[in-house]
C-alpha positions as CSV (number, residue, x, y, z in Angstrom):
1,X,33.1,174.6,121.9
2,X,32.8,175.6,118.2
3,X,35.4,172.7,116.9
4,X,33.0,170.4,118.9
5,X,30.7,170.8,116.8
6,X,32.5,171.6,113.4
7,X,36.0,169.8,113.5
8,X,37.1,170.4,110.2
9,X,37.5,174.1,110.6
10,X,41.6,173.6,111.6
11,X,42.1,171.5,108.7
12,X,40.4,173.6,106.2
13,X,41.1,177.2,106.9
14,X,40.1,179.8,104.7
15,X,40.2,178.1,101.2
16,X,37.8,179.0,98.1
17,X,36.5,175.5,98.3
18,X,36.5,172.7,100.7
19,X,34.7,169.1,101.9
20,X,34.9,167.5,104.8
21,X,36.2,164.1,105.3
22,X,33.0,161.9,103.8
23,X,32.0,164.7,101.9
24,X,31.9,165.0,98.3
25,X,30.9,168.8,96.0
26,X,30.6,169.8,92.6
27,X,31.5,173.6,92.0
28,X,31.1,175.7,89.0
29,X,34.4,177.6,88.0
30,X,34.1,180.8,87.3
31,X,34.6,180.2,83.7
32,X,32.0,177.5,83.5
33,X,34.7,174.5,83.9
34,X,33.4,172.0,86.3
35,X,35.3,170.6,89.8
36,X,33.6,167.9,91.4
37,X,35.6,167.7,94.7
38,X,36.2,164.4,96.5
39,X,36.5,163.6,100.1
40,X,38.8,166.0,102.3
41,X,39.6,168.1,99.5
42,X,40.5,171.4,99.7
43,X,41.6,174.2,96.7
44,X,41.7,178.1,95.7
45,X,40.9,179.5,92.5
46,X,42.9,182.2,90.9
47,X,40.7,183.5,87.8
48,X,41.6,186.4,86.0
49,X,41.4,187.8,82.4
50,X,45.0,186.3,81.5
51,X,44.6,183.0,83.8
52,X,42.5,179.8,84.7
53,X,44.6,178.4,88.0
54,X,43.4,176.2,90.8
55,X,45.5,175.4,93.4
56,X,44.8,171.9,94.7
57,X,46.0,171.7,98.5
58,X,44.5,168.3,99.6
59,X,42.7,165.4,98.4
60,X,41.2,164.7,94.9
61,X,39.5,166.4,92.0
62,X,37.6,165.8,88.7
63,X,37.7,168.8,86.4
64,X,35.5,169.3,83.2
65,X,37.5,172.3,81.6
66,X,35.3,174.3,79.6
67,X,37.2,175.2,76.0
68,X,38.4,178.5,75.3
69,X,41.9,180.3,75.0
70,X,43.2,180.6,78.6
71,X,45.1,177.4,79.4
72,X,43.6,175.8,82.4
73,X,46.4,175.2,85.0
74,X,46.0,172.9,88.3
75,X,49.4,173.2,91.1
76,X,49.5,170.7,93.4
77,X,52.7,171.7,95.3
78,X,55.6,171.5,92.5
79,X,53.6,170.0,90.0
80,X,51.3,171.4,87.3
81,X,48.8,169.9,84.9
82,X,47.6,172.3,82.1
83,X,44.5,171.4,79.6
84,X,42.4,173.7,77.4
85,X,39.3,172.2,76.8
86,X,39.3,168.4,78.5
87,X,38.7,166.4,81.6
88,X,40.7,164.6,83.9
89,X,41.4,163.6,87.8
90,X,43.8,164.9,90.1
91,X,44.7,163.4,93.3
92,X,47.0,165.0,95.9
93,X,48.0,164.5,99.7
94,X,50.4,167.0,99.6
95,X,53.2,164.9,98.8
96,X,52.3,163.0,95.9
97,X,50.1,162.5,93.8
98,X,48.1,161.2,90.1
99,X,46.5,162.6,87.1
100,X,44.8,160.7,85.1
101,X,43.7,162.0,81.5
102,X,39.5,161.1,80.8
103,X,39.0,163.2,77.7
104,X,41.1,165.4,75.7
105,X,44.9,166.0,76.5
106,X,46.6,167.5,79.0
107,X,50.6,168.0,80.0
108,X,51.7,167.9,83.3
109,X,55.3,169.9,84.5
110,X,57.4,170.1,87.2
111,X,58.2,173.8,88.6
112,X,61.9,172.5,89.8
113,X,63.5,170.8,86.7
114,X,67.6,170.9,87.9
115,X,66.6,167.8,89.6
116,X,65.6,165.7,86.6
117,X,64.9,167.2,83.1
118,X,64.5,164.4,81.4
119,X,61.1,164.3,83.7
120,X,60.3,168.3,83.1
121,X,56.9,167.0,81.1
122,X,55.0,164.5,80.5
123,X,51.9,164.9,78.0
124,X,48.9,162.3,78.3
125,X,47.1,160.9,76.0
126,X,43.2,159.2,76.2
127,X,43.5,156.6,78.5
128,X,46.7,157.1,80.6
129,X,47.9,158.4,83.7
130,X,51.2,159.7,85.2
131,X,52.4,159.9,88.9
132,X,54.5,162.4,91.2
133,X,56.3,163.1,93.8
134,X,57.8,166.1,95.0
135,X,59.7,167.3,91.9
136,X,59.5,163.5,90.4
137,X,57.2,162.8,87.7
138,X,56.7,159.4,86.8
139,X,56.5,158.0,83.2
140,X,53.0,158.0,81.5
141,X,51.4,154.6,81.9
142,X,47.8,153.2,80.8
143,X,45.0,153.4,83.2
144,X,41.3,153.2,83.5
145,X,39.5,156.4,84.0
146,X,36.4,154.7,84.9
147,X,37.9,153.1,87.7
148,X,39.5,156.1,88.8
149,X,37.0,158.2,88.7
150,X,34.8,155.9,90.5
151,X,34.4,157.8,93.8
């Protein structure tokens, strides 16, 4: 009877943050970055004095990263974008995935890099976007952050 009435429990177990397919959030990090959370998005926060790290499970993000000296790390399976002080968007079906730079710079890495190394890292620049897939990461290409980020 309950997942009558709320369906999206089985898909979104027991994760720091979640929306539900047609939803849309904006959450304040715990170090006053800012995640504004797309549709059918879910992701956990792991905060501590040494680290800022989101894990982004499903669906798409917008983070403004507040500046200070902890890097500011985002996984999305093998793949992880780190910023200090910018703002970019992350999409993520749990395969593959985008990030698109906004403001600021940001460099994105693959965990697994015996597969390709001459794709470890790619590092954006205002205006362009890179994509990836499993432990492929695509070369940086230009983009439109307006366009992307309009959701």
């Amino acid at each position: 009877m309950l997942l009558a009435f709320f369906p999206d429990v089985l898909r979104q177990p027991f994760h720091d943050y979640a929306t539900a397919i047609g939803g849309q959030r904006s959450v304040r990090l715990p170090d006053g970055s800012l995640a504004h959370l797309n549709t059918d998005t879910t992701l956990d926060l792991y905060f501590n004095q040494a680290q800022r790290r989101v894990v982004l499970h499903r669906g798409e993000a917008a983070f403004e990263v507040a500046k200070e000296q902890r890097p500011f790390r985002v996984e999305t399976g093998t793949v992880r974008t780190e910023a200090v002080g910018t703002e970019f968007l992350l999409r993520y079906d749990g395969e593959a995935g985008t990030v698109t730079l906004v403001e600021g710079q940001v460099r994105i890495s693959v965990s697994d890099t015996t597969l390709r190394p001459e794709r470890a890292a790619v590092k954006l620049a205002l205006g362009q976007a890179v994509g990836f897939s499993g432990t492929d990461l695509g070369p940086a290409q230009a983009a439109r952050p307006s366009a992307a980020a309009a959701w």
